[in-house]
N, C-alpha and C positions, 0 to 999 in steps of 0.2 A: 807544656810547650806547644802541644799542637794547636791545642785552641788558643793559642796567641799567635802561632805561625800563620792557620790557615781561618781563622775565624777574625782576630782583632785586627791585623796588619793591613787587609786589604780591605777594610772599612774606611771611609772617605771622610776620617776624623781628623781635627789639628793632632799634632806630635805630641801635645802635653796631655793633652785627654786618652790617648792612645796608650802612654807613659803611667798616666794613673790609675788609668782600666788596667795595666799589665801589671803594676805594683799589686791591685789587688787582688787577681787572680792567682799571682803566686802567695799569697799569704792565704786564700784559701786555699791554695793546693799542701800547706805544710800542715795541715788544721794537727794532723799526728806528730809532727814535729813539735807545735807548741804546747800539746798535751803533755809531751813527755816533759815537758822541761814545767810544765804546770804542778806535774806531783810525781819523777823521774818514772812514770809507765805510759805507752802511749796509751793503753786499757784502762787508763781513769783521767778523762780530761776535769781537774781540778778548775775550773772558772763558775761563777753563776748560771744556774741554768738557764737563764736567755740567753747568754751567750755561749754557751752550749748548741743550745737551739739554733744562733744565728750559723756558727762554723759548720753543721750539719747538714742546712740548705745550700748555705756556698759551696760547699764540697760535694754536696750531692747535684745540685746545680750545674756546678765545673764537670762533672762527669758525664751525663744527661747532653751536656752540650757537646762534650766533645764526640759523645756517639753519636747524635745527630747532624752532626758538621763531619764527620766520616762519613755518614748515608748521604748526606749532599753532596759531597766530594762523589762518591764510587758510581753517585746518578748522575754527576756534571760528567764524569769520566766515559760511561754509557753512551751520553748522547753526541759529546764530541764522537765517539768511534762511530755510529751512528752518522749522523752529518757532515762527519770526516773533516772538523773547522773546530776553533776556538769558541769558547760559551764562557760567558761570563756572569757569574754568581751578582745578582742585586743588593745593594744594601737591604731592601727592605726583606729579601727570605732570609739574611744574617743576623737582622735583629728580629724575627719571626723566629728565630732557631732559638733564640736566648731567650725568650719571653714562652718558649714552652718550654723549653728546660727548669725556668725558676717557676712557674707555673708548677709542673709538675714533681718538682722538688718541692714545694713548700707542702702542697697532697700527703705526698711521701712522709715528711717529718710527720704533719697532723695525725697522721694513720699510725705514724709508727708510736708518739709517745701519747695514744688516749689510753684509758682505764679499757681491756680488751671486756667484749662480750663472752657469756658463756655460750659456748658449743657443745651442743649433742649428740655424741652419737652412741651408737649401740655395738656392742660386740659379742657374738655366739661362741660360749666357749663350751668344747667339747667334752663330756664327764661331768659339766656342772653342777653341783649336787642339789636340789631342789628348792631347798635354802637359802643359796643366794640367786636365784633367779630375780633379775629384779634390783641387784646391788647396786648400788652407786658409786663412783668414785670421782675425785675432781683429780685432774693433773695440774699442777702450774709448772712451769721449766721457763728456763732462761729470763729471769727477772732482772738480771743486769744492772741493779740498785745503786744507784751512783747520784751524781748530779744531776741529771738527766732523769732518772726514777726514782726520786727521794721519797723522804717520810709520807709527804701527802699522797702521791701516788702507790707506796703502796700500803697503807692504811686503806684506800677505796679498795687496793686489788684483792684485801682481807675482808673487807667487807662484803665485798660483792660474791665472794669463793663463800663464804660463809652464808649469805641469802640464798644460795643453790641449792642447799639441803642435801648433800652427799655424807652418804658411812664414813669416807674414809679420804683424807687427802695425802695424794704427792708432791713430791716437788722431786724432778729429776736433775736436779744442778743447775748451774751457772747462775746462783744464787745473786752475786755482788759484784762489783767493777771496785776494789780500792781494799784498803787494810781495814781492822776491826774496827784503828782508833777512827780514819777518816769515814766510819760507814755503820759506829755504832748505835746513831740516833735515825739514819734512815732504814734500819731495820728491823727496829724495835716495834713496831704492828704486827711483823710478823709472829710475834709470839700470842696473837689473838687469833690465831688460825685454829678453829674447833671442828670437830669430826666426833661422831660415837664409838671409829674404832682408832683414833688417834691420826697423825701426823707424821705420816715417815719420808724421808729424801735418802739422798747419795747426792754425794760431791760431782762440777760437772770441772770441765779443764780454767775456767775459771780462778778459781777455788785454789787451784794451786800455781798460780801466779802471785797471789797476796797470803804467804804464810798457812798452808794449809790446816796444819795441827791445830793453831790459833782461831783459825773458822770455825773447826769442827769442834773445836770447845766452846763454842761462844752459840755454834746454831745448834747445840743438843742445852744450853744453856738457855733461849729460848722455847726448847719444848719441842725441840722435831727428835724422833729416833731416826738416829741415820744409821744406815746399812751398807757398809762399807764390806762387800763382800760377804753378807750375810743374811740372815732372813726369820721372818716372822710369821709364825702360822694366826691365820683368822677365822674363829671358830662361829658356826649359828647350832646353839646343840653340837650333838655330833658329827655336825658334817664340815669340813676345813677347808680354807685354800690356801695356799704358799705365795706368800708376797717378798721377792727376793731383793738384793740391789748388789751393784758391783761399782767397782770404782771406776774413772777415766782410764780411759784407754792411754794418755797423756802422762800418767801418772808414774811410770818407773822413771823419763824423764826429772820428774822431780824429787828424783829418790826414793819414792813411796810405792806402796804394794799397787801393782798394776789389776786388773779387771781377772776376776776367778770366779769363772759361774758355779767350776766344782765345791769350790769350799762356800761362795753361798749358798748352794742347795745339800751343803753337805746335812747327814742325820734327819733330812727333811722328809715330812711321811708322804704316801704316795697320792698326792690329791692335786689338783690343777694350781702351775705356775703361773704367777705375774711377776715379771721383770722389770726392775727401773735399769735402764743405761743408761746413760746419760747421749753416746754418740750412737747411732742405730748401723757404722758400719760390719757389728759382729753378727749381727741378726740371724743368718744362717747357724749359725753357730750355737747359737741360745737355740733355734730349731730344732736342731740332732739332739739337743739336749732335752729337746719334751718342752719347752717351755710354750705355754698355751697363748700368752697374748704379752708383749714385749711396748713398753711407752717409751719412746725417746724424744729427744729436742735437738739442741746442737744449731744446726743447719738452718735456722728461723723462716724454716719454709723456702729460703732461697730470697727472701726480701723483696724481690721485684720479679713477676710473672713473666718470666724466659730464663732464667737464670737456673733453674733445674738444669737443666742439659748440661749446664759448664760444674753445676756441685756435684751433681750425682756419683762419677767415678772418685772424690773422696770422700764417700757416702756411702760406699753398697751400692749407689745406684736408689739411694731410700731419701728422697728432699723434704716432701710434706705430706699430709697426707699416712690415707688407712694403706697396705698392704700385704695381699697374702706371701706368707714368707716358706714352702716348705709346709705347708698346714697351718701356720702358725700366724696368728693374726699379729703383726706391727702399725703400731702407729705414731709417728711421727710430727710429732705436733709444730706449729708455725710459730710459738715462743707466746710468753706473756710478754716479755717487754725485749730488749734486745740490747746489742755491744754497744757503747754510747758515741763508737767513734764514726759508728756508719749507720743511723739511725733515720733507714728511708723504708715504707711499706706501699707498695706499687701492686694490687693485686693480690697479697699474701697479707691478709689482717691478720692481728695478734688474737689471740683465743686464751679464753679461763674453759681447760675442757671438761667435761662431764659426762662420765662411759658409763651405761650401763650394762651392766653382765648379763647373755644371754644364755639360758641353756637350751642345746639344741635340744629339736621336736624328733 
């Protein structure tokens, strides 16, 4: 409504052009609305994925513009006080305002649904044992497989995770957008995800919006060990490290056992923790606990670079990005793929990550 009040209205269009620009700026303003009634969630827009694509622009679009026809406004506002007199907005900085909005919405979508690069970083974990100095691990989180991230997309993201040459892959949740039956042949690559020391995830809040029990028999039936509050020691010789997982935090919500670092670390011998969470706001928490280096998603980096500030406080304070938590290395990864309903990447690429374990010197 604002960007028809103060953006469409006072454009020096006929009344029916004005009328058909408004018709369709609320139809992308429902794009969630027609999702839901697509396949009853607004979390799985059921259409072809070009038109997937298209509702994501215009809504991304519609947004983009409405914040910049606010910052027109609050600068038109400025220099009247200023000049102490009326100013009048041009047509041509009102269609200037829309033509970088869809401009930079369309950016956005491109970035958000390509096949991500893999990213490098390295992390020093304290105790290390000399063994895995050197270790590899790939992360992927927030694949969001849907229309939007179907079969072809992520067979490359299998591919590409698998040309990296890591020991060992994660996947920290938010696996799918839709139920087993609507989402069984776009995730069927994922069972060509190889590693020398296997394939392990946990469930992210996803997961338990489409039948969770159902998932979790269907992606341990593709080949991932999931770690639902538990954990799995990885040996070189004699020397070990603890790779744990806990459920969403989302999760007594939906009836099911909520996130227990005690009982996944429970009987576990005394050698350097990795944590999968799936949301990185307990991190402190895993800290007091010893846990040495903690991967989460969740928060897809914040999507467009300024939007930290506004995630952070349901976050920890933890959006994207490495950091130190209490000793305790977190990191926070910016998603492989992302919600299909709001599929815009402004400055936060998607990333296949790739950690190497350091031992300190």
């Amino acid at each position: 409504m604002y960007v028809i009040l103060r953006w469409l209205l006072p454009l020096g269009l006929p009344l029916w052009t004005k009328g058909g620009i408004g018709l369709a700026i609320l139809a992308a303003s429902q794009f969630h609305f027609w999702s839901r009634l697509s396949s009853g969630s607004v979390f799985a827009p059921e259409f072809p994925r070009g038109v997937v694509i298209a509702f994501n622009w215009a809504f991304g679009a519609l947004l983009l513009l409405a914040l910049v026809q606010i910052a027109l406004d609050l600068g038109t506002l400025a220099t009247m006080a200023v000049r102490r007199g009326g100013v009048a907005l041009p047509d041509t900085v009102r269609y200037a305002a829309a033509g970088v909005a869809a401009l930079l919405a369309a950016i956005g979508v491109a970035q958000a649904v390509r096949v991500p690069p893999v990213r490098d970083i390295a992390v020093t974990i304290p105790d290390l044992p000399a063994a895995f100095d050197g270790y590899r691990l790939i992360q992927l989180t927030d694949l969001h497989i849907s229309r939007l991230f179907p079969q072809g997309w992520a067979r490359a993201v299998v591919d590409r995770t698998n040309a990296a040459g890591a020991d060992l892959i994660v996947v920290t949740g938010d696996f799918i957008d839709g139920s087993v039956a609507m989402r069984r042949d776009d995730v069927a690559p994922l069972a060509g995800l190889r590693a020398p020391d296997g394939v392990y995830a946990i469930p992210g809040n996803h997961e338990y919006f489409f039948d969770y029990g159902g998932w979790m028999r269907h992606l341990s039936g593709l080949g991932f060990r999931m770690l639902p509050n538990a954990h799995r020691v990885l040996t070189r010789g004699d020397a070990a490290i603890v790779l744990a997982g806990v459920t969403d935090i989302s999760a007594r919500a939906h009836g099911e056992a909520g996130p227990d670092l005690g009982a996944a670390l429970a009987r576990s011998p005394a050698a350097p923790v990795i944590l999968l969470d799936h949301q990185p706001r307990l991190a402190r928490a895993a800290a007091a606990r010893g846990v040495a280096l903690q991967l989460s998603g969740h928060t897809h980096g914040g999507m467009i670079a300024g939007l930290a500030a506004a995630l952070g406080p349901a976050n920890g304070g933890f959006v994207s990005g490495r950091y130190d938590v209490d000793g305790m290395t977190l990191y926070v990864s910016n998603g492989t793929g992302l919600w299909p309903g709001f599929a815009l990447r402004l400055g936060r690429p998607p990333e296949i990550t790739r950690i190497t374990l350091r031992a300190a010197r």
